[in-house]
C-alpha positions as CSV (number, residue, x, y, z in Angstrom):
1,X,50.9,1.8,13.4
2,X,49.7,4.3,10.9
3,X,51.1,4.1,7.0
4,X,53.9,5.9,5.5
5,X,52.7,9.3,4.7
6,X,49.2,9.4,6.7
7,X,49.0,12.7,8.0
8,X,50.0,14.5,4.6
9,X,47.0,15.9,3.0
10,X,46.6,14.7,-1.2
11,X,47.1,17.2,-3.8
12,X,43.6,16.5,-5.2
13,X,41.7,17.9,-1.2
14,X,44.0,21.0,-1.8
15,X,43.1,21.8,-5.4
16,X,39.2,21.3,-4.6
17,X,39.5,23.6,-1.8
18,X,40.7,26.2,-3.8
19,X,38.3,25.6,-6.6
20,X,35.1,26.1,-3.9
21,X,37.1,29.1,-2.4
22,X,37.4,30.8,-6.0
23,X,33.6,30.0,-6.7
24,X,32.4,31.3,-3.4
25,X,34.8,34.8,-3.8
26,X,33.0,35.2,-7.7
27,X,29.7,34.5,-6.8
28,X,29.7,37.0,-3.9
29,X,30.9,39.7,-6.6
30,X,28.0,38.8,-8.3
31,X,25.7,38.8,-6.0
32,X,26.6,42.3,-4.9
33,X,26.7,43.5,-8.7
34,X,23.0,42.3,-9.4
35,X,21.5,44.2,-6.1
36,X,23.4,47.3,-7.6
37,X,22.0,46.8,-11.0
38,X,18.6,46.4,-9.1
39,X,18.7,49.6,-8.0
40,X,20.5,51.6,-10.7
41,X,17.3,49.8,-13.2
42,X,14.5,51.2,-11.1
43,X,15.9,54.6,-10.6
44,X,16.5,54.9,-14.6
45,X,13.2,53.9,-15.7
46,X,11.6,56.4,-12.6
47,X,13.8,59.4,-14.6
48,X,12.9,58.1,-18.2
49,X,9.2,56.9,-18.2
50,X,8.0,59.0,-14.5
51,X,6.8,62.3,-16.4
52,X,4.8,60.5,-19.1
53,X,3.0,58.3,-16.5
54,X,2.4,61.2,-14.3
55,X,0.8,63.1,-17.2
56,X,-1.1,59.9,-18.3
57,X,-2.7,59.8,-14.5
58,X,-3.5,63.5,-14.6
59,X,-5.6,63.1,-17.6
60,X,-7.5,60.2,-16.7
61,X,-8.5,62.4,-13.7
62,X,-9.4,65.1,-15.5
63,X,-12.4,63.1,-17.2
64,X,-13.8,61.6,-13.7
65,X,-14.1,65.0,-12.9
66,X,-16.3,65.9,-15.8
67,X,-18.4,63.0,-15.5
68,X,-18.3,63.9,-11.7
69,X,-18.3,59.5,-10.9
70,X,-15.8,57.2,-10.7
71,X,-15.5,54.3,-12.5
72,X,-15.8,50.7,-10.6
73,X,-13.1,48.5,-10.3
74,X,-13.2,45.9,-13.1
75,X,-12.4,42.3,-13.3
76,X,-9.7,40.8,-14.3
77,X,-11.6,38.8,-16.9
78,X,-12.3,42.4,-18.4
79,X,-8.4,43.4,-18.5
80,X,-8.2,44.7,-14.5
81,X,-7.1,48.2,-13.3
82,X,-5.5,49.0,-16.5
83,X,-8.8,49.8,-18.5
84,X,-9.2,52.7,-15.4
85,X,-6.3,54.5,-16.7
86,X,-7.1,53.9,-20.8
87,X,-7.1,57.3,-22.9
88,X,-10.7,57.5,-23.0
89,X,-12.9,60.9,-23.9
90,X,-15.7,62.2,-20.9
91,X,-18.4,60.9,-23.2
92,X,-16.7,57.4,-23.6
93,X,-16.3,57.0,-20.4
94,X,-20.2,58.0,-19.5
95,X,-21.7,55.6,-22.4
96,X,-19.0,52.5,-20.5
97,X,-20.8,53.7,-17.2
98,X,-24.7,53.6,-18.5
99,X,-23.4,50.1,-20.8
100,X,-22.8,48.4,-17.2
101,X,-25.8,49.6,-15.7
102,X,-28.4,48.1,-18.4
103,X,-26.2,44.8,-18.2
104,X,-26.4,44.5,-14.6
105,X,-30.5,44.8,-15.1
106,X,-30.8,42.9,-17.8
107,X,-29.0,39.8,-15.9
108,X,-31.1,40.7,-13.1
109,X,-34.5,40.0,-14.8
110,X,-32.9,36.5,-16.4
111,X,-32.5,35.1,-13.1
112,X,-36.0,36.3,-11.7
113,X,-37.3,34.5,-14.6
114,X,-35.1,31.0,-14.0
115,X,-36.4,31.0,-10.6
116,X,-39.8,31.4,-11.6
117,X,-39.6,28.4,-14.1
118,X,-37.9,26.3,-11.4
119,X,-40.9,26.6,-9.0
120,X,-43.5,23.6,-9.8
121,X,-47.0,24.6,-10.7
122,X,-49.7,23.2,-8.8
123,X,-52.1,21.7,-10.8
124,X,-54.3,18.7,-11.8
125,X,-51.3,16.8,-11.9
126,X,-49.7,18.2,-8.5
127,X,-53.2,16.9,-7.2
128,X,-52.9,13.4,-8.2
129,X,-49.5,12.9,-7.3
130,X,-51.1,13.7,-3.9
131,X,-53.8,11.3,-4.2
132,X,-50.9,8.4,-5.3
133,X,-48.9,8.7,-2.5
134,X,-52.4,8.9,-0.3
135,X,-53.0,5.5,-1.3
136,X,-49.7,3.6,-1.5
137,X,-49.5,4.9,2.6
138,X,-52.4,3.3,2.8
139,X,-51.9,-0.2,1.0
140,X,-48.5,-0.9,1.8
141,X,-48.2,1.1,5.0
142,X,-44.4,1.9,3.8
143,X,-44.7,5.1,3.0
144,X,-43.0,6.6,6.1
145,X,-40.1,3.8,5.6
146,X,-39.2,5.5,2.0
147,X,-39.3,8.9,3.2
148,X,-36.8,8.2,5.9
149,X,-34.4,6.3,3.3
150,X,-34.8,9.2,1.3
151,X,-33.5,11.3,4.0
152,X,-30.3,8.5,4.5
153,X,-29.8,9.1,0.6
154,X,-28.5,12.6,0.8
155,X,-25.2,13.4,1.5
156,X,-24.5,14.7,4.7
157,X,-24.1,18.6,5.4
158,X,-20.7,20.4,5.6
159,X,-21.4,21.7,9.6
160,X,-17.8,23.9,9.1
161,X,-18.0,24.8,5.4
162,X,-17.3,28.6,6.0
163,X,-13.8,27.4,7.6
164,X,-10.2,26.8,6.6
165,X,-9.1,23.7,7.1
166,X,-5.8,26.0,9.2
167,X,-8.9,26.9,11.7
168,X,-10.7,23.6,12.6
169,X,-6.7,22.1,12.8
170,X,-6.2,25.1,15.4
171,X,-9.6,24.1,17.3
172,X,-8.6,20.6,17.7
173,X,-4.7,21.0,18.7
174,X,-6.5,23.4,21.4
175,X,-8.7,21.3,22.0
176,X,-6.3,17.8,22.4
177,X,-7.7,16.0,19.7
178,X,-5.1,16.2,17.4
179,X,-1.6,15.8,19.1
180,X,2.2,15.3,18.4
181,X,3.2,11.7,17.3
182,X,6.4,10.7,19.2
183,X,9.4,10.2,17.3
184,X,9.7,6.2,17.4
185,X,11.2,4.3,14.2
186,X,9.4,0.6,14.1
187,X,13.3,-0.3,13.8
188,X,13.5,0.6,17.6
189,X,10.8,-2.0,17.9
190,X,13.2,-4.9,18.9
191,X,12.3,-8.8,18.9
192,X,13.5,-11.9,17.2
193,X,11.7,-14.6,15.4
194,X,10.4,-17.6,17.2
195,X,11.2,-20.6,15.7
196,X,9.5,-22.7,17.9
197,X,6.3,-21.2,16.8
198,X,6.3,-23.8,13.5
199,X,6.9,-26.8,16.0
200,X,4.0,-26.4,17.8
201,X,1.7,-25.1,14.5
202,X,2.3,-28.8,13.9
203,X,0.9,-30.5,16.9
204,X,-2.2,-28.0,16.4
205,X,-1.1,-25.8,18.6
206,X,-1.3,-21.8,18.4
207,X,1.6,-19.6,19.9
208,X,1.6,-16.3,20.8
209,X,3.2,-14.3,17.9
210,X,6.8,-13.5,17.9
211,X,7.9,-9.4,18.3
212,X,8.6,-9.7,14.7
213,X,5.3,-11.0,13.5
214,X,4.4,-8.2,15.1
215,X,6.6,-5.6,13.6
216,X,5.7,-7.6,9.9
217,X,1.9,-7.1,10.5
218,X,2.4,-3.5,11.8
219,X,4.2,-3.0,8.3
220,X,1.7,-4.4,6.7
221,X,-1.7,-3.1,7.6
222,X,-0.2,0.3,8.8
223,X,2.6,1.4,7.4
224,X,2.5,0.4,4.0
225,X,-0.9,1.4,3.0
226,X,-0.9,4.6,4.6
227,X,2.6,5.6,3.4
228,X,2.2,5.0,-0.7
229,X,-1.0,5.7,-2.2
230,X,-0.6,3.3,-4.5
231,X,0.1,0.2,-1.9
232,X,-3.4,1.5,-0.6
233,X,-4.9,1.0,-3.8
234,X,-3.5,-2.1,-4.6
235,X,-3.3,-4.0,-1.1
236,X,-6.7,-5.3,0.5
237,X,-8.6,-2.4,2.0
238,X,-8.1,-2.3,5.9
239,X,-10.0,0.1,7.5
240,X,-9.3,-0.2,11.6
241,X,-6.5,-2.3,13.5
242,X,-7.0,-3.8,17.0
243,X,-3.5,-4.1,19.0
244,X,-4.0,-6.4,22.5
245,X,-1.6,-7.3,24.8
246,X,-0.5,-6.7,28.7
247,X,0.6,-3.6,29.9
248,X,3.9,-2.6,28.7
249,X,4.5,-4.7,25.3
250,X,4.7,-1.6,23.2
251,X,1.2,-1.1,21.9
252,X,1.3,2.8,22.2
253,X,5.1,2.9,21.1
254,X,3.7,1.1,18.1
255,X,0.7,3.3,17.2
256,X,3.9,6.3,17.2
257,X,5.7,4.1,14.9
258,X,3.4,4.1,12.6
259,X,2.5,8.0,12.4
260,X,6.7,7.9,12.5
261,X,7.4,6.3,9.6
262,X,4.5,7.5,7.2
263,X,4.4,11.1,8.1
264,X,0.9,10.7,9.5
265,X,-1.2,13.1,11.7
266,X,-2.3,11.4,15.0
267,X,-5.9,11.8,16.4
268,X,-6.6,11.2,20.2
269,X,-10.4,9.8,20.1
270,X,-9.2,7.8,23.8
271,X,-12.5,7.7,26.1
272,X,-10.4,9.5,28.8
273,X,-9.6,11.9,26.3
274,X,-12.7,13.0,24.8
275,X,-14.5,13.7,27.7
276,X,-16.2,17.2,28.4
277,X,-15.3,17.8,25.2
278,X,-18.0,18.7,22.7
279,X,-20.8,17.7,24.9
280,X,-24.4,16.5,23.8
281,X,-24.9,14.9,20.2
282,X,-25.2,17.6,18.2
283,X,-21.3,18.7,19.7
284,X,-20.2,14.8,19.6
285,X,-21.3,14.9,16.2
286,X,-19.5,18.4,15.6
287,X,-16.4,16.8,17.1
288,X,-16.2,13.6,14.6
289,X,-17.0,16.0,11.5
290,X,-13.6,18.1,12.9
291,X,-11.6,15.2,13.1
292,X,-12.5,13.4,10.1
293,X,-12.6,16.2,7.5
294,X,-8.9,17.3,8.9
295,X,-7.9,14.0,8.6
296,X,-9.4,13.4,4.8
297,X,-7.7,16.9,3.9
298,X,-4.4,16.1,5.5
299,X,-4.0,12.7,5.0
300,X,-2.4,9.9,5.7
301,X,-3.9,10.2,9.3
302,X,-4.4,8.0,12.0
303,X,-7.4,7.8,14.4
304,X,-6.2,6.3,17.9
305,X,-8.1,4.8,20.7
306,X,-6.2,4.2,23.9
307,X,-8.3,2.2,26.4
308,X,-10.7,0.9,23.6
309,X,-12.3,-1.5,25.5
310,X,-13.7,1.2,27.5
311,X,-16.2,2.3,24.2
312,X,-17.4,-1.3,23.9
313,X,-17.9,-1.8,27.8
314,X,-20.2,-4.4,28.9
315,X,-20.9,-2.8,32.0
316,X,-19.7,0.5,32.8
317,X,-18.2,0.7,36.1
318,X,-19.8,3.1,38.7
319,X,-17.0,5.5,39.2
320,X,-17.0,5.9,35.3
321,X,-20.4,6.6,34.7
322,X,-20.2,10.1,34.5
323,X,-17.1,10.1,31.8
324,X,-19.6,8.5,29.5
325,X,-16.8,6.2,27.8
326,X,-19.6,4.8,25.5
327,X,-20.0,8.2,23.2
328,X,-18.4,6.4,20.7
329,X,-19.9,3.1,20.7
330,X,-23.2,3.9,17.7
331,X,-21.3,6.3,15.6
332,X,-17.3,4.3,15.2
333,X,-19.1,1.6,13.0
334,X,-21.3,4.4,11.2
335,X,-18.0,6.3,10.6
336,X,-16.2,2.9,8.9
337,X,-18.1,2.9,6.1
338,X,-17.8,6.6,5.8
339,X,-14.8,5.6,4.9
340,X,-13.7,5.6,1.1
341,X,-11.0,3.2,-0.5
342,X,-9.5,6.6,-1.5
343,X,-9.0,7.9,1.9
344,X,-5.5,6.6,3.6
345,X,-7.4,7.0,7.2
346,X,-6.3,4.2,9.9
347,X,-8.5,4.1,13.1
348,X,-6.0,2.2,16.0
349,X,-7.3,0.8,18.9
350,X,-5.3,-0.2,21.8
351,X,-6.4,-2.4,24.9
352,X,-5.0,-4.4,27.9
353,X,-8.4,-5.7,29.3
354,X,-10.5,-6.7,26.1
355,X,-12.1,-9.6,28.0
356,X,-14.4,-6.6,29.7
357,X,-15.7,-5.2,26.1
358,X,-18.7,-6.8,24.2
359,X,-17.2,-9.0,21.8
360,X,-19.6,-8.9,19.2
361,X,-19.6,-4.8,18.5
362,X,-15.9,-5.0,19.3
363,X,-15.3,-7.5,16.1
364,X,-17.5,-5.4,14.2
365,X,-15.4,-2.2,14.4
366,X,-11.8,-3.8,14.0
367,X,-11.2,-5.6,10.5
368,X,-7.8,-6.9,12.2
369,X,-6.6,-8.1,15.5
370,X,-3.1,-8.2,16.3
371,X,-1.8,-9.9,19.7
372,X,1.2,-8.0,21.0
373,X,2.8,-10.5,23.2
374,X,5.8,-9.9,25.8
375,X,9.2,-10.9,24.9
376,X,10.6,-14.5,24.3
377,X,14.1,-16.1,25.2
378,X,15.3,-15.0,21.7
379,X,13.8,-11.4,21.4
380,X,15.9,-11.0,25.6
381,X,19.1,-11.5,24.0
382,X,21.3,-14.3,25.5
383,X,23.1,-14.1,28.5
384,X,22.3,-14.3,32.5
385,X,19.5,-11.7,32.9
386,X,17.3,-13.3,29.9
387,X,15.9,-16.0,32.1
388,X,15.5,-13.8,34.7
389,X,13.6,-11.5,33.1
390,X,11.2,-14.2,32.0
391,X,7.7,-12.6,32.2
392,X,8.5,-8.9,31.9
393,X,7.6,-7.1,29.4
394,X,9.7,-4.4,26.9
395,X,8.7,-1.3,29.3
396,X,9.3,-3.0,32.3
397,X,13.2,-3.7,30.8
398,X,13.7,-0.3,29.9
399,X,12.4,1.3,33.0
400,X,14.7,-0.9,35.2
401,X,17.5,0.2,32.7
402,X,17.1,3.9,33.2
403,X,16.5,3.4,36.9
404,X,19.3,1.6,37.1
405,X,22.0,3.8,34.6
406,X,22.0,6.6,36.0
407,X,24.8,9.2,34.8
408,X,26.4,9.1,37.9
409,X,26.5,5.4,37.5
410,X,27.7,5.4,34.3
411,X,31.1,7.5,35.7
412,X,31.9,5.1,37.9
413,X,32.2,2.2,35.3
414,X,35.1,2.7,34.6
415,X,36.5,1.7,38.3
416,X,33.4,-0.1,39.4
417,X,32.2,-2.7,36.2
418,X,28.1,-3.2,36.3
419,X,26.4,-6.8,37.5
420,X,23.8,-8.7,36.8
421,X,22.3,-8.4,40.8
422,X,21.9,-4.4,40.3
423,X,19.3,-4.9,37.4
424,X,17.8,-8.1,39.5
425,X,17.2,-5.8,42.6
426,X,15.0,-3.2,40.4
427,X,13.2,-5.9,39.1
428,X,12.1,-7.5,42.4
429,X,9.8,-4.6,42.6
430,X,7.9,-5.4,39.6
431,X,5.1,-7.6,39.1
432,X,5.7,-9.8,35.8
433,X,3.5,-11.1,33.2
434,X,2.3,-14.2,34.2
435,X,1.6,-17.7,31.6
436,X,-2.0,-17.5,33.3
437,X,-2.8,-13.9,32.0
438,X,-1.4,-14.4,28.4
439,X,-3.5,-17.4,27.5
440,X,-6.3,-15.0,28.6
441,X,-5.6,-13.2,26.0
442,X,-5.1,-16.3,23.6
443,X,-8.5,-17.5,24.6
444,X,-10.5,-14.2,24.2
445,X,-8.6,-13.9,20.5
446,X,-10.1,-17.7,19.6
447,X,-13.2,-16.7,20.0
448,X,-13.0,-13.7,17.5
449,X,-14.0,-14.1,13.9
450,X,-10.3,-14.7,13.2
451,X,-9.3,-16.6,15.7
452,X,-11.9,-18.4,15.3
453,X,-10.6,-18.7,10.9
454,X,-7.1,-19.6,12.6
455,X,-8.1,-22.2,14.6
456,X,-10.1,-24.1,11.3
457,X,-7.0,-23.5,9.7
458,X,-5.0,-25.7,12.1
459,X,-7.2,-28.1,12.9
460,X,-8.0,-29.0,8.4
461,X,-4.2,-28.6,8.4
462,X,-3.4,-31.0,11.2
463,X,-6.1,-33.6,10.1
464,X,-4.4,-33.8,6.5
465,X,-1.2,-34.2,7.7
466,X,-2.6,-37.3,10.0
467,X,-4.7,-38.8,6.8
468,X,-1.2,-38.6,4.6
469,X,0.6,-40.2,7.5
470,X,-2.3,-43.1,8.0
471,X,-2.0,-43.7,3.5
472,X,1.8,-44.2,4.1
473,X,1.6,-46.8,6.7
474,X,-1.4,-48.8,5.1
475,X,1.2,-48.6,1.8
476,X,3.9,-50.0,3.6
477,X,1.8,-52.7,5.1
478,X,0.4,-53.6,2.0
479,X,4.1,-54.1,0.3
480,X,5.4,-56.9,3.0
481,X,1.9,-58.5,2.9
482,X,2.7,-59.1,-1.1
C-alpha cells in the first residue's frame, strides 16, 4: 500500500521547475540579442572605417604600379601581410625589394661555403687511415664484423616519413590490419575462485587456474599497464602475453576485454590474417613499420595473434604451405626489443594447439603464459545443469543458451515454465572438454620456463613443510623419552 500523500508532487520539484523554465526563457533572449549585436557591429564598423581602408588599399596599389613588381608575401616572423599594405614611398618600397635580393645571395654563398668545409680533404692523413684499416683486416680478420655492427648501430629509416599518421591508419583499416575491438567489459568475464586449488598446492600438486585467476592476471599484465601510464612505469615491464586453453574458454573475448577497458587500438597480426598481404620482405617489412609506428603514435595498442602457434610451427602442414604462416617467426623477437619501457604496446597471442609450435622460440617471444582453463563446479553456478555441463566450456554454455532462448520461446514462459532436459538435448550435440586434453595443456605449460619456476616452487615448498613436520615429531619424542 502506498503512503499518505504519494502521488502529490513536493513544493521544492515545482519551484525548481520553474527556476530552469525562467533560465531557459532569459537565455534564449540573450542568445538572440548577441547574434543581433553581431550583425548590427559589423555593418557599423563597414560604414565608419570602409572608406579609409579602401583609400589606404588604393594607395598601396598606386606604388606597385610605379615600381611595376609586386612585393613577395612575407613571413610571419617579419610582421605578415600587414607590411604589404604599410604607407610606404615607390623608392622605399624598391630599396625593401633590392634589400631582399642581396640577403637571399649572401645566405646563398654561406651555405656553399659550410658544405665545402664539411667535405674531408684527402690527404697524407686520409692515406694512412687507409693503410690502418688495411692492416687491422689483415691481423685480426674482423674488419668485416665491425663494419656490419656499424651498420646495426644506426637507427633504422622512417620507410613512411612523408605521411600522416590519418593515412597509414587508412591503409591498414583497408587493409585488415587494424580492426574494431568488440565491446566486452572483463566484468562479463564470469568465474569463481577455486578454493580447492590451496588444498592440492599442499600435496605438491598444480591446478588448473580458477576463471578469476584469470581475470586477476588479465588485470594485471594487460589492463593495468596499458591503461595508466604511470602503472606502466612503475609495474615490471611486460612486453607480450601468451593465453592457452581449449577452444571456447574465452581467449579472444579476453583479448577484447582488454582493448575494452583501456581504450586500446587492436592489431590483427593472425597468420590467417596477414596473408597476401604485403608480400616479399621488403612489403613484410613495410607492413610491421605500418603497424608499429600507428601503434607508438596512438597508443595504448595491442598487437594480437590468433592461431599463434601457427608462427612457431614445427612443421608446417602441406595444405598450409602456401599461406606462409612462419612470416613472422625471425622478425616478432627482433620487434620485442624494439620495444621501449615508454611505449604502452601489448603483443597477445592466443592458441588452442601449442603442443604443435617449437617451444623454445615460442618461450622466447612471450614473457608470460596464462592457462585459460574451462569452467569449474563453482564458476557453473549451483543447481542441476552444473554437473551436467561438466566439461564444457563458457562458449559452448552460451551457444546452447541462445539456441535454446529463442524469442519465441521466451513468450511462451509464461504458460509453458523452461527445464533442465531442453538445455541437456542441445548439449548432447556437443563434444566436451575432456580431463585427458587439459592436462595436455598442464604438461606442455611444465615444461615452459615458468612452469618449469612453478614447479621448483612447489616442490622447495612442499619439502620444507615435510622437514618442519619431521623437527616436531623428533621434539615430541624426545620430551616422553626425558
Amino acid at each position: 500500500k502506498p503512503p499518505h500523500l504519494f502521488n502529490e508532487v513536493s513544493a521544492a520539484i515545482v519551484q525548481s521547475e520553474q527556476v530552469t523554465r525562467l533560465r531557459n526563457e532569459v537565455q534564449l533572449k540573450h542568445e538572440q540579442s548577441y547574434k543581433e549585436a553581431l550583425v548590427n557591429i559589423k555593418e557599423e564598423l563597414k560604414l565608419m572605417e570602409g572608406p579609409d581602408i579602401k583609400e589606404h588599399l588604393q594607395d598601396q596599389i598606386r606604388q606597385w604600379n610605379l615600381t611595376g613588381t609586386f612585393p613577395d608575401y612575407p613571413n610571419v616572423e617579419e610582421g605578415g601581410s600587414a607590411i604589404i599594405f604599410s604607407n610606404k614611398t615607390p623608392e622605399q618600397v624598391i630599396e625593401d625589394i633590392l634589400a631582399n635580393q642581396e640577403e637571399e645571395e649572401k645566405l646563398k654563398k654561406k651555405k656553399k661555403k659550410e658544405e665545402r668545409e664539411k667535405k674531408p680533404k684527402k690527404g697524407k692523413k686520409a692515406k694512412e687511415k687507409k693503410s690502418n684499416t688495411k692492416e687491422k683486416i689483415t691481423k685480426q680478420g674482423k674488419g668485416k664484423k665491425g663494419k656490419k655492427k656499424g651498420k646495426r648501430g644506426k637507427k633504422d629509416k622512417d620507410l613512411t616519413a612523408d605521411r600522416t599518421i590519418e593515412s597509414l591508419y587508412q591503409e591498414l583499416v583497408k587493409n585488415g590490419l587494424l580492426i574494431q575491438a568488440l565491446k566486452v567489459n572483463l566484468s562479463d568475464y564470469i568465474g569463481e575462485y577455486s578454493y580447492l586449488g590451496t588444498t592440492l598446492r599442499q600435496v605438491a600438486i598444480e591446478p588448473m587456474p580458477s576463471l578469476l585467476d584469470v581475470r586477476q592476471l588479465i588485470t594485471l599484465y594487460g589492463i593495468l599497464p596499458l591503461g595508466s601510464a604511470e602503472v606502466h612505469e612503475k609495474a615490471p615491464l611486460v612486453k607480450s602475453l601468451l593465453l592457452v586453453g581449449p577452444r571456447g574458454v574465452g581467449k579472444k573475448m579476453l583479448v577484447h576485454a582488454i582493448c575494452t577497458e583501456t581504450g586500446a587500438n587492436l592489431f590483427n597480426l593472425s597468420a590467417s590474417n596477414i596473408v597476401g598481404k604485403y608480400p616479399g620482405k621488403s612489403g613484410l617489412q613495410m607492413m610491421l613499420h605500418l603497424v608499429f609506428k600507428v601503434a607508438r603514435e596512438l597508443q595504448p595498442s595491442v598487437v594480437w595473434i590468433q592461431d599463434t602457434e601457427k608462427t612457431f610451427y614445427k612443421r608446417v602442414p602441406q595444405a598450409e604451405r602456401l599461406n606462409e604462416p612462419k612470416r613472422l617467426k625471425k622478425q616478432l623477437p627482433k620487434l620485442l626489443k624494439l620495444l621501449k619501457p615508454d611505449d604502452r604496446i601489448l603483443i597477445v597471442g592466443t592458441t588452442q594447439r601449442p603442443f604443435d609450435a617449437d617451444l623454445q622460440s615460442f618461450c622466447r617471444v612471450y614473457q608470460k603464459i596464462i592457462l585459460v582453463p574451462r569452467p569449474d563446479y563453482a564458476s557453473r553456478y549451483g543447481n542441476c545443469l552444473s554437473k551436467v555441463t561438466d566439461g564444457f566450456t563458457q562458449g559452448q554454455i552460451v551457444k546452447v543458451i541462445k539456441e535454446v532462448l529463442t524469442d519465441r520461446r521466451i513468450r511462451q514462459q509464461a504458460y509453458k515454465p523452461l527445464t533442465g532436459v531442453e538445455f541437456i538435448t542441445m548439449l548432447t550435440s556437443m563434444d566436451p572438454v575432456y580431463k585427458e586434453e587439459e592436462e595436455n595443456f598442464k604438461n606442455w605449460y611444465a615444461k615452459t620456463p615458468l612452469g618449469k619456476k612453478r614447479v621448483m616452487s612447489l616442490t622447495i615448498g612442499g619439502n620444507k613443510e615435510k622437514e618442519k613436520e619431521k623437527g616436531k615429531k623428533k621434539g615430541k619424542k624426545g620430551k616422553k623419552k626425558k
